[in-house]
BAFI-3210 file (N, C-alpha, C; in Angstrom, 3 decimals, decimal comma, padded with zeros to 6 digits):
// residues 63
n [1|2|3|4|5|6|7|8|9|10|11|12|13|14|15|16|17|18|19|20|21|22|23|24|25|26|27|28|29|30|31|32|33|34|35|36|37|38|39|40|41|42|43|44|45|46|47|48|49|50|51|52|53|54|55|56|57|58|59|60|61|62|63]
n.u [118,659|118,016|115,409|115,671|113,938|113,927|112,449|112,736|113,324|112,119|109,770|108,889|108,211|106,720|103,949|103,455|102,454|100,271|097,381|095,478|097,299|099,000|096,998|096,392|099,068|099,691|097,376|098,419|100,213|102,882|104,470|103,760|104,484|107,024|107,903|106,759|108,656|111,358|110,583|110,209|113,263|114,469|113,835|114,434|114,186|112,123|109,853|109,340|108,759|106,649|104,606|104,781|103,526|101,087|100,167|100,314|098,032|095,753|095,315|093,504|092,888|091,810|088,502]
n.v [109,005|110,044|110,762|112,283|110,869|107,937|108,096|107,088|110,178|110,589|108,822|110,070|113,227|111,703|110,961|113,183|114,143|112,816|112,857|110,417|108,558|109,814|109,114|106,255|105,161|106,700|104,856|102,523|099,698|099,657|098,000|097,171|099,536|099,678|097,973|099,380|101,248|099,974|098,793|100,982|101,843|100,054|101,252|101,987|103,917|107,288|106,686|104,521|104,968|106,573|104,869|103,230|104,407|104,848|102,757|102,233|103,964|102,804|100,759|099,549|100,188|102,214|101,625]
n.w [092,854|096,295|098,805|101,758|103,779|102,418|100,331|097,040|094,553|092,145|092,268|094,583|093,255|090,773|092,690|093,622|091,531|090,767|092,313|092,664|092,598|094,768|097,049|096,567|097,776|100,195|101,736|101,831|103,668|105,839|105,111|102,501|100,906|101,741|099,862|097,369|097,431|096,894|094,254|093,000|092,987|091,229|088,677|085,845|083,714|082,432|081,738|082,813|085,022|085,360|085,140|087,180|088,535|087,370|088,068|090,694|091,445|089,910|091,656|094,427|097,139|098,175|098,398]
ca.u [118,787|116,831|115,423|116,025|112,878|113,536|111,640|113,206|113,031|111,573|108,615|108,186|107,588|105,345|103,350|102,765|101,676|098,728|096,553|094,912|098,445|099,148|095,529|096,598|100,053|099,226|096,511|098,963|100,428|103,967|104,872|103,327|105,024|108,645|107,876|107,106|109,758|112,015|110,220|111,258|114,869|115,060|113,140|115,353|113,773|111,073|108,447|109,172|108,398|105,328|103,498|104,798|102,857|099,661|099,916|099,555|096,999|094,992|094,938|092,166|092,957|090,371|086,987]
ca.v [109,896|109,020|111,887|111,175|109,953|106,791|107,753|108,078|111,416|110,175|108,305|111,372|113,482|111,223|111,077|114,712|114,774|112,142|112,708|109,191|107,468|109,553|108,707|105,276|105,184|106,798|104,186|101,238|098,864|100,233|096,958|097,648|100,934|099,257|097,397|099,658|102,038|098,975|098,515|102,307|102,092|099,693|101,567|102,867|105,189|107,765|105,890|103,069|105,870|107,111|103,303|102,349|105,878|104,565|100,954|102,576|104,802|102,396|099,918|099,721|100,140|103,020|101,331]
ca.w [093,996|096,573|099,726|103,375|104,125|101,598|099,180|095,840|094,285|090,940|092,892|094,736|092,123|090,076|093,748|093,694|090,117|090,591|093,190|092,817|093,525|096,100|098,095|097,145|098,647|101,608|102,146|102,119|105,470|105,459|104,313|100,954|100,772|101,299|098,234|096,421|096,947|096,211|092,906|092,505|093,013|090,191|087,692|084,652|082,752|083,291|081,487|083,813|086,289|084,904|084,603|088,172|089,902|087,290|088,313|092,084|090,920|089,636|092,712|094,524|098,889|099,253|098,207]
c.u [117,645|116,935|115,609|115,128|112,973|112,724|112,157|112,390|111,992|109,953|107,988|107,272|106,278|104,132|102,234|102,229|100,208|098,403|096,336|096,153|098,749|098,147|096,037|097,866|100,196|098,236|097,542|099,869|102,377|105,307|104,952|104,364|106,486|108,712|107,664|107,919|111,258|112,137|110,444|112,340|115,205|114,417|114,526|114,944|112,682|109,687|108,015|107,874|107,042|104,212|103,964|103,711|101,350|099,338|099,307|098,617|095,728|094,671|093,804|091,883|091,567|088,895|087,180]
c.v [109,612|110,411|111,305|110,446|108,433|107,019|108,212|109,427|111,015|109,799|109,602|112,227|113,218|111,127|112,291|114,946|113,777|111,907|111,469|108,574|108,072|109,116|106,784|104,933|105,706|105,765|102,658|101,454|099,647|098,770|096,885|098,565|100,885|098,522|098,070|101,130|100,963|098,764|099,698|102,593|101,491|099,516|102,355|103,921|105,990|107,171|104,579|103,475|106,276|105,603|102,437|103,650|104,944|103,135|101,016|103,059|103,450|100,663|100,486|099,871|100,653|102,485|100,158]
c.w [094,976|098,498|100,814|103,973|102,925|100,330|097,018|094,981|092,882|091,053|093,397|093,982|091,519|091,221|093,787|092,317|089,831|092,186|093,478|093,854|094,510|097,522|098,425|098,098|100,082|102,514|102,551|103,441|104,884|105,172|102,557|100,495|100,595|099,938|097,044|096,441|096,419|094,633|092,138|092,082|091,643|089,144|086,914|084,021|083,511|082,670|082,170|085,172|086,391|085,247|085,767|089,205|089,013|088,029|090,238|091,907|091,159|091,147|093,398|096,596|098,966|099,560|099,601]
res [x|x|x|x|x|x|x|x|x|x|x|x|x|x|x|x|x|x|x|x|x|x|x|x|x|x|x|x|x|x|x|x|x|x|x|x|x|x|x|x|x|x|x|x|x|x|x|x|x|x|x|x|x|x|x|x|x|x|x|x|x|x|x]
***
């Protein structure tokens, strides 16, 4: 399912539940950002879901 702004609902979600990833996702070129809602869409499960929000998380834009 996926909201009108593009952003699947799933991503969303995990967004709002880690601070970090959302600081980082907001920080990326909106190039970045199409990629990885891309890399969203064709996540299967929710543990896919969970370990694609840390994998943003743990990037490194802000420093």
């Amino acid at each position: 399912m996926i909201k009108e702004d593009g952003l699947p609902i799933g991503l969303g979600f995990g967004l709002a539940m880690n601070e970090e990833a959302m600081e980082q996702f907001a920080a990326m070129t909106e190039e970045e950002k199409k990629q990885v809602i891309e890399a969203a869409r064709s996540v299967q499960s929710k543990e896919q879901m969970q370990q694609l929000v840390q994998n943003i998380a743990d990037l490194d834009f802000l420093s």
